[in-house]
C-alpha positions as CSV (number, residue, x, y, z in Angstrom):
1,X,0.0,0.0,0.0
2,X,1.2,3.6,-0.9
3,X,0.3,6.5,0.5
4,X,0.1,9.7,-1.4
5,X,-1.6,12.7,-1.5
6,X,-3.0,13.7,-4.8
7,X,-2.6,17.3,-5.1
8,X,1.2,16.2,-5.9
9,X,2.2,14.2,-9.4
10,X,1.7,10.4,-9.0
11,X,5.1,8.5,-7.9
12,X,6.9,6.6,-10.1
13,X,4.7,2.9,-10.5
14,X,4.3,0.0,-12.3
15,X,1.9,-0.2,-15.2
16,X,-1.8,-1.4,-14.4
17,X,-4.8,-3.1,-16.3
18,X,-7.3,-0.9,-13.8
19,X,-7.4,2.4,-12.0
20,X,-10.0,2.8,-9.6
21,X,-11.2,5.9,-8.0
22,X,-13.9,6.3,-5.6
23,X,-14.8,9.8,-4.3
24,X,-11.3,11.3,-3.9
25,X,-11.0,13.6,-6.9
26,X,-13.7,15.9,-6.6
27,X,-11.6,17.1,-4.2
28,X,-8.6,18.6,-6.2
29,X,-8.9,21.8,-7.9
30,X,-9.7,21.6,-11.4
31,X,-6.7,21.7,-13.1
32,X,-5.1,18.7,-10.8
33,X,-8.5,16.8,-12.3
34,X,-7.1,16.7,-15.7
35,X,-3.6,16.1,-14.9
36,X,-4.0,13.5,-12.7
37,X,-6.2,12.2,-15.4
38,X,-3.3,12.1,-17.8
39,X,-0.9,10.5,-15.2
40,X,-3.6,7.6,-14.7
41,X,-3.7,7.1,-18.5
42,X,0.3,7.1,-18.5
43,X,0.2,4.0,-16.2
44,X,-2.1,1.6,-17.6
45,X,-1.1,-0.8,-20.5
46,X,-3.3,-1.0,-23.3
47,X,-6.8,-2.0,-22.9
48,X,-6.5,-0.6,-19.4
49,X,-9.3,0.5,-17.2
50,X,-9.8,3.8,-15.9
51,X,-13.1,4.0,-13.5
52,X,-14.0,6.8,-11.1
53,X,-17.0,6.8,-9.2
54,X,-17.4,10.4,-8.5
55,X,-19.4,13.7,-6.9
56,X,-20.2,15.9,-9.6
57,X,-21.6,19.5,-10.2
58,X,-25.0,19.7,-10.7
59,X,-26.6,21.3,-14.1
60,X,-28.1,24.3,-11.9
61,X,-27.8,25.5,-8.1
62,X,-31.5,24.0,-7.5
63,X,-30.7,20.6,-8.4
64,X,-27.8,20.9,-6.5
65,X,-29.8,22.2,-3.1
66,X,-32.2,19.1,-4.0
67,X,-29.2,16.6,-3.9
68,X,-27.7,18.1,-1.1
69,X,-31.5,17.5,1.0
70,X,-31.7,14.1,0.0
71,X,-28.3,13.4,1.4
72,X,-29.4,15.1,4.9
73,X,-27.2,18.5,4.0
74,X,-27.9,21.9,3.2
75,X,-25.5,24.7,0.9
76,X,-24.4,25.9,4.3
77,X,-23.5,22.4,6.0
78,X,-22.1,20.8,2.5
79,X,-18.0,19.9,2.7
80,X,-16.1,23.1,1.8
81,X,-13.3,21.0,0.3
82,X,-15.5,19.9,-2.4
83,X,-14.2,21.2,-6.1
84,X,-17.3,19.9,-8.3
85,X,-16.9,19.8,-11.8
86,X,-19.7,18.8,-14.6
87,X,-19.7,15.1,-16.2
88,X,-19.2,16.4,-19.7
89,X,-16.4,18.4,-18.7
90,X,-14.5,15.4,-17.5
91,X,-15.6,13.1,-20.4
92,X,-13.9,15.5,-22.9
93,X,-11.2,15.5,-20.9
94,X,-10.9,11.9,-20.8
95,X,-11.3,11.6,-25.1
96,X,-8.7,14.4,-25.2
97,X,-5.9,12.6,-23.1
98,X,-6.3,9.5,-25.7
99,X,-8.6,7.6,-23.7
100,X,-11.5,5.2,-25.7
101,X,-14.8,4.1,-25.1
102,X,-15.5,6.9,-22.9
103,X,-18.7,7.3,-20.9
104,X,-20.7,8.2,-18.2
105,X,-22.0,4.7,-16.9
106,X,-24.1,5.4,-14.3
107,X,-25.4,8.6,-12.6
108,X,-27.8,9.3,-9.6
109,X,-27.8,13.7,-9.5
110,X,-24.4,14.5,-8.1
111,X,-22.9,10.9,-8.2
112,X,-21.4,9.6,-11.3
113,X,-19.7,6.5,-12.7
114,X,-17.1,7.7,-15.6
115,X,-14.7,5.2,-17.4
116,X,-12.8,5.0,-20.2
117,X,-10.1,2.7,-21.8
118,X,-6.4,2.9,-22.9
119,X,-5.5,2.5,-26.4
């Protein structure tokens, strides 16, 4: 197991068939997003995984304050460190950096499902 914070580059690692995610990245600001997007696609071989299960930005601030209440928060008791960014966004990121087969699997309001695959 490694430790690691992400605001930093990635360390130096093997090369993977998956990269998981879960609820970390929505944390970094945006421009850490796409570069730590582009050091996940440098470390998987070819046909690789990429899969990050994410809290995204809502389409407007009152499907936002809707999410928030059905998760028992409110604009003024939601986490301060969260950096939300919109799916499409991070899809076109995703194509641009070379990944494939990029989509947005599954989505309840401000939780996503995005993957793609190496070439």
């Amino acid at each position: 197991m490694i430790s690691h914070n992400l605001d930093e580059p990635l360390p130096a690692l093997e090369k993977f068939d998956a990269v998981i995610s879960c609820f970390a990245i929505h944390h970094l600001v945006h421009e850490r997003k796409r570069s730590l997007y582009a050091e996940i696609y440098s470390l998987l071989n070819s046909g690789g995984v990429f899969c990050n299960l994410e809290h995204v930005a809502s389409p407007t601030p009152r499907l936002h304050e809707e999410f928030l209440q059905r998760i028992g928060f409110t604009v003024e008791t939601e986490d301060p460190s969260n950096k939300l960014l919109d799916v499409e966004t991070q899809l076109v990121w995703l194509r641009e950096i070379g990944f494939v087969d990029v989509d947005c699997h599954w989505k309840w309001r401000e939780l996503a499902l995005l993957a793609g695959v190496c070439k």
